[in-house]
MIVEXNU-255638 format. One record per residue (C-alpha): residue in one letter; x, y, z. Coordinates in steps of 0.25 Angstrom, whole numbers, plus 2048, in hexadecimal, padded with zeros to 3 digits. Layout:
aXYZ
...
END
This chain:
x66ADDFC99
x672DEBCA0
x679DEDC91
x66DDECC8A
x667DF7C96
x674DFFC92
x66EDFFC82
x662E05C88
x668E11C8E
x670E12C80
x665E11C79
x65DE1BC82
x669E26C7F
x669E23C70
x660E1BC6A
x66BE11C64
x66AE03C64
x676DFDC6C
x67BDFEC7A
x682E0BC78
x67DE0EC6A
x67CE1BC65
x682E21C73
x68DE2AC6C
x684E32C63
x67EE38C71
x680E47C74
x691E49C79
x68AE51C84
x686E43C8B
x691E3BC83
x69CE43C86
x6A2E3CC94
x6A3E2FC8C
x6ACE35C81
x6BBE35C82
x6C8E3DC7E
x6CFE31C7A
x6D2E2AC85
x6CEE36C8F
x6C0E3AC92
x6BBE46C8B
x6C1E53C93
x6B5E5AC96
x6B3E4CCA0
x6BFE52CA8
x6B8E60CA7
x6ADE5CCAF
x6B5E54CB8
x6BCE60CBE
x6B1E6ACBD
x6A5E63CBE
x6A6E54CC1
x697E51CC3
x690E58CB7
x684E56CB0
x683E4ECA2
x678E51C99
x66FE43C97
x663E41C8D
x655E3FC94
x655E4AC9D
x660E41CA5
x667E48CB0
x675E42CB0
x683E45CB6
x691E42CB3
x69DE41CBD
x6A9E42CB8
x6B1E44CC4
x6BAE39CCB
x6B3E3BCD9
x6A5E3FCD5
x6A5E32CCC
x6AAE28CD9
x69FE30CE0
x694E2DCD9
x69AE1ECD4
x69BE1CCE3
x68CE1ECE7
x687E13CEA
x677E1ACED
x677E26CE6
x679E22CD9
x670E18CD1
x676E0CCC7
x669E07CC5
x669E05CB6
x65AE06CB6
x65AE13CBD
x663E19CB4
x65BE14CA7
x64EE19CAE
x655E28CAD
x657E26C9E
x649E1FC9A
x64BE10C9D
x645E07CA0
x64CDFCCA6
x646DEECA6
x650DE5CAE
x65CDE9CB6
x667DE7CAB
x670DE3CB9
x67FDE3CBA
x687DEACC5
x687DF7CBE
x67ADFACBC
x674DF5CCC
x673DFCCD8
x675DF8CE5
x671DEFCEC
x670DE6CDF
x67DDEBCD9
x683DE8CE8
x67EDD9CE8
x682DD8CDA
x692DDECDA
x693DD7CE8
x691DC8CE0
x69ADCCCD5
x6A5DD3CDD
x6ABDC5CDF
x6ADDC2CD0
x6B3DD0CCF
x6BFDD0CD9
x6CDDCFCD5
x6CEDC2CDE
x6C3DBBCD4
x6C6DC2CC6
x6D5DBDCC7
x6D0DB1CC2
x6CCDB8CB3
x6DCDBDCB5
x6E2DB1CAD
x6D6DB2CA4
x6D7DC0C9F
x6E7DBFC9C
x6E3DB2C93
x6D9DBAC8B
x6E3DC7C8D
x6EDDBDC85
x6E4DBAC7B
x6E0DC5C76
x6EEDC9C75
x6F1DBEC6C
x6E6DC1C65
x6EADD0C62
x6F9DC8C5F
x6F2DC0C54
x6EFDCDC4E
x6F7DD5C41
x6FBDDFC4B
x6F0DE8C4C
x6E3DE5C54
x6D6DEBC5B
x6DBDEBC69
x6CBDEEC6E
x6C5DE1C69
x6D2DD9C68
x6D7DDAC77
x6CFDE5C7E
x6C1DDEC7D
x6C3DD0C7D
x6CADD0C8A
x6C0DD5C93
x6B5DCDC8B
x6BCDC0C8C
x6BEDC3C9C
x6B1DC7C9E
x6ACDB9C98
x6B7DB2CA2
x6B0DBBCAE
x6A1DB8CAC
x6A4DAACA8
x6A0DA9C99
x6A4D9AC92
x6B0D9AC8A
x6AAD97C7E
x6A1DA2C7E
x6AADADC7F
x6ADDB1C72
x69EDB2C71
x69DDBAC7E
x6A8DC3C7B
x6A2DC8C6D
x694DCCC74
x69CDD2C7F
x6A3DDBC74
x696DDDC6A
x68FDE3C76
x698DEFC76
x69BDEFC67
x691DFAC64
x697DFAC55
x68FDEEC52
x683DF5C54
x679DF7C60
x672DEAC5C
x67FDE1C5C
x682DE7C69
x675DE5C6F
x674DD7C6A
x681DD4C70
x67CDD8C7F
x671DD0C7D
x677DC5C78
x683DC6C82
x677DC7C8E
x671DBBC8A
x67FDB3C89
x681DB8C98
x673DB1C9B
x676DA5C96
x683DA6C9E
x67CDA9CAA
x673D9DCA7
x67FD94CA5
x686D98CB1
x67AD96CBB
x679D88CB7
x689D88CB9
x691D93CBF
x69FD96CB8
x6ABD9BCBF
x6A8DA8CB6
x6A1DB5CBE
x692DB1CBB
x696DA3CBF
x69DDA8CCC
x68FDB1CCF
x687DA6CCC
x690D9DCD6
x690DA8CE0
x681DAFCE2
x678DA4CD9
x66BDA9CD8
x66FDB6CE1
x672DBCCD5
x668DBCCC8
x66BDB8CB9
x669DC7CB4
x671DCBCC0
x67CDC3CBA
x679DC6CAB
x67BDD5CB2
x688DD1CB8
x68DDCACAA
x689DD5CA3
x68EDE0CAB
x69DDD8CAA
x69DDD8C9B
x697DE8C98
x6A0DECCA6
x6ACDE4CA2
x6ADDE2C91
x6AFDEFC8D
x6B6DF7C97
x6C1DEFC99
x6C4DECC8C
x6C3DFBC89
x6CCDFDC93
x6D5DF3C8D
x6D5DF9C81
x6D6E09C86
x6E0E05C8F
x6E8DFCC84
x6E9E0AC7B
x6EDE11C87
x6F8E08C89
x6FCE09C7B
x6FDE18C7C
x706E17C89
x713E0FC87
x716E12C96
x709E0CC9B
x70AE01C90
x719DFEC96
x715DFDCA4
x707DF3CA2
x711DECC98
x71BDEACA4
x710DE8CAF
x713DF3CB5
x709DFBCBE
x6FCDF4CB4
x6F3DF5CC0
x6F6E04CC0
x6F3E05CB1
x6E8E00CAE
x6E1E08CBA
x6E7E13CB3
x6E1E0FCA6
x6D5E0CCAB
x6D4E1ACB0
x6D8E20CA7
x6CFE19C9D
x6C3E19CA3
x6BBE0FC99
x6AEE11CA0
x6ABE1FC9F
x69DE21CA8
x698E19CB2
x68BE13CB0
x681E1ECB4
x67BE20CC3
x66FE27CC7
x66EE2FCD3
x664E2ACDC
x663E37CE5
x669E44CE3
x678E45CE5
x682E51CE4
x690E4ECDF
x699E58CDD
x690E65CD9
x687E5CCD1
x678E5ACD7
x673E4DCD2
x667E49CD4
x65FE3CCD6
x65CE36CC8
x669E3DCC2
x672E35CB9
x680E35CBD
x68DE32CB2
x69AE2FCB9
x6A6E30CAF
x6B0E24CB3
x6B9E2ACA9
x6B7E38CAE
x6BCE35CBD
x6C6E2FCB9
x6CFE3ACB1
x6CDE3FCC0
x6D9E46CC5
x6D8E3ECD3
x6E1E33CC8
x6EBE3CCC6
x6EFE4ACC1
x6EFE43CB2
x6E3E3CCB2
x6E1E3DCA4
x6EEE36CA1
x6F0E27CA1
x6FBE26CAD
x702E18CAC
x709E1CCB9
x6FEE20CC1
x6FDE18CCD
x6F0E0CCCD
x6E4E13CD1
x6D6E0CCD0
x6CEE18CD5
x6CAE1BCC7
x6BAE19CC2
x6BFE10CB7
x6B5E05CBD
x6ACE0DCC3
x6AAE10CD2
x6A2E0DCDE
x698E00CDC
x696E01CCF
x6A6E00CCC
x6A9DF5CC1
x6AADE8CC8
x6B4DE1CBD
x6BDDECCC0
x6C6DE3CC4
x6C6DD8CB7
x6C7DE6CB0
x6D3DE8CB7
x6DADDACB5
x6D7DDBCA6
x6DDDEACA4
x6EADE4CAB
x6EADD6CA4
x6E7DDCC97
x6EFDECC97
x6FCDE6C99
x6FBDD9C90
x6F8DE0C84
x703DEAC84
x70EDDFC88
x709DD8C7B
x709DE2C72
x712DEFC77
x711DF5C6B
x703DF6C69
x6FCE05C63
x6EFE09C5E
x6EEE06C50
x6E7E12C4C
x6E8E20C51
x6E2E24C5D
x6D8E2FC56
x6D4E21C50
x6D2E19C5D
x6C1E17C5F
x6BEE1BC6C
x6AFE1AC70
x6A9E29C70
x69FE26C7A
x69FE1BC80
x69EE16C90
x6A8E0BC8E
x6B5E14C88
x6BCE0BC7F
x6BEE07C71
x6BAE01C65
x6C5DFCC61
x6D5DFEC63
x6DEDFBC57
x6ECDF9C5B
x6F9DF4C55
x6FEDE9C5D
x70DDEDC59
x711DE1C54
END
């Protein structure tokens, strides 16, 4: 439901047909703090962040919206628990929407039901609980190395290795049946394959929705050890089906893409830095890089938006109750409270998980962790199997999304140098 709410705001900005359809032929005027210099965001994002960190973006609909590009003004606003709104139906009812069901999750509930809610599932998510998955991701990490192994040499890092990883652990998280993994992991990836068409897309999230019903179904009668299992076991009826559909669903749109974007981003990163690649290659200091690397790349470039529920003043900016408010992740962090070179990927530079990578405040990403033991199982793995590997095409070839809120890929060609 809360994807298929997303197509609804998509289609409300551009008539298209899929979730995202059509979103890159809008105006650079409202486009522009999703676009990318490569790997950096664009430089007028660090113009605004030093002369004006709260400024105000031009929206359609006579939309009064702000973006906050600065490191402070971001956490400021991220960690409001009452003046900012996550209500997605508030926000759908500033652009025209009508809203027929809460489309549930964590990310789009306020407190106090986003408070009962992250307080069931904070359990499932501590490091103490998700070492049990440890053993599990470096098997499937393995397996995909064997598969990229099979190969002549060359191979789509992106579908090859970055994607199926977090797929497959997601499916070992919620709990989905062995057999039915291959089939879960193909809707998981045609949901965000948009070059299969709006429909396919669409038809994927409905399909995939109805799967975790079914799932939901089968686990009431008898609870897995998985996290819809371990809910079920825990709060019983306290917590609802579509609750739980919302939870399901906010674990694969929250945790497919992003992290195997960020495996990807960060694998070409690596290949770009022999001195990084050495160090992860010896285990040296990898808690360290991958922070690094997750700020530094930033996959998720905007926060889901809030609006105000009074008026506010942050910096010099007057906002007012009603107002729309953007906060560039990516943005704050190229801050210079990382360093003098924030610009520059630092494989020295000591761990620091201040960065807004995940988020901030309530609403910050609560697989952070798994995210975490993925980018350190996988990072290092793939470069002691192949330390010769490069990008198989030039970088003026590499296809970076233009505008999208997930940064990423859609597909890495590398030589495995063998």
């Amino acid at each position: 439901m809360r994807s298929q709410v997303l197509g609804m705001v998509a289609r409300r900005f551009t008539g298209g047909n899929g979730p995202y359809a059509g979103l890159s032929m809008l105006p650079d005027k409202i486009l522009w703090p999703l676009h990318r210099d490569g790997l950096d965001p664009v430089a007028k994002m660090g113009q605004l962040r030093e002369e004006k960190p709260v400024s105000r973006l031009p929206l359609p609909f006579g939309m009064r919206a702000w973006l906050v590009t600065g490191y402070e003004p971001v956490r400021a606003v991220l960690g409001s628990v009452d003046t900012y709104s996550n209500d997605f139906g508030r926000f759908a009812g500033r652009i025209g929407i009508t809203v027929e069901r809460d489309p549930g999750g964590l990310g789009f509930a306020d407190p106090p039901d986003h408070t009962r809610l992250r307080k069931m599932l904070t359990p499932e998510f501590t490091m103490r609980r998700l070492a049990r998955l440890q053993p599990r991701i470096e098997s499937i990490v393995a397996g995909r190395l064997d598969a990229l192994a099979a190969t002549d040499g060359t191979a789509d890092l992106w579908h090859d290795f970055a994607l199926p990883i977090p797929a497959l652990t997601i499916c070992e998280l919620l709990g989905v049946p062995y057999a039915d993994r291959e089939y879960f992991q193909e809707l998981s990836t045609t949901r965000f394959d948009l070059g299969a068409g709006g429909n396919a897309a669409l038809g994927a999230i409905g399909e995939s929705l109805e799967y975790i019903g079914g799932l939901i179904e089968q686990q009431r009668r008898e609870p897995g050890e998985g996290l819809l299992g371990a809910l079920i076991r825990a709060h019983g009826d306290d917590i609802e089906d579509r609750e739980l559909a919302g939870v399901a669903d906010g674990v694969l749109t929250g945790g497919l893409e992003t992290s195997a974007s960020m495996i990807a981003l960060g694998a070409l990163v690596l290949m770009a830095n022999p001195v990084m690649a050495e160090k992860m290659r010896a285990g040296e200091d990898v808690d360290a890089m991958v922070e690094e690397l997750l700020r530094y790349l930033t996959v998720v470039q905007v926060a889901f938006p809030r609006v105000a529920v009074r008026d506010v003043r942050i910096g010099d900016a007057d906002i007012r109750a009603g107002d729309v408010v953007m906060c560039s992740l990516s943005g704050a962090d190229r801050d210079v409270q990382f360093g003098p070179d924030p610009h520059s990927i630092d494989p020295g530079r000591a761990a620091n998980r201040s960065h807004v990578a995940f988020g901030y405040g309530i609403h910050r990403c609560i697989g952070a962790e798994l995210a975490r033991m993925e980018l350190r199982i996988a990072y290092p793995a793939l470069v002691r199997r192949f330390p010769a590997m490069k990008p198989a095409v030039p970088p003026a070839e590499l296809k970076f999304r233009r505008a999208s809120i997930v940064f990423g890929l859609d597909e890495l060609p590398v030589d495995l140098g063998r």
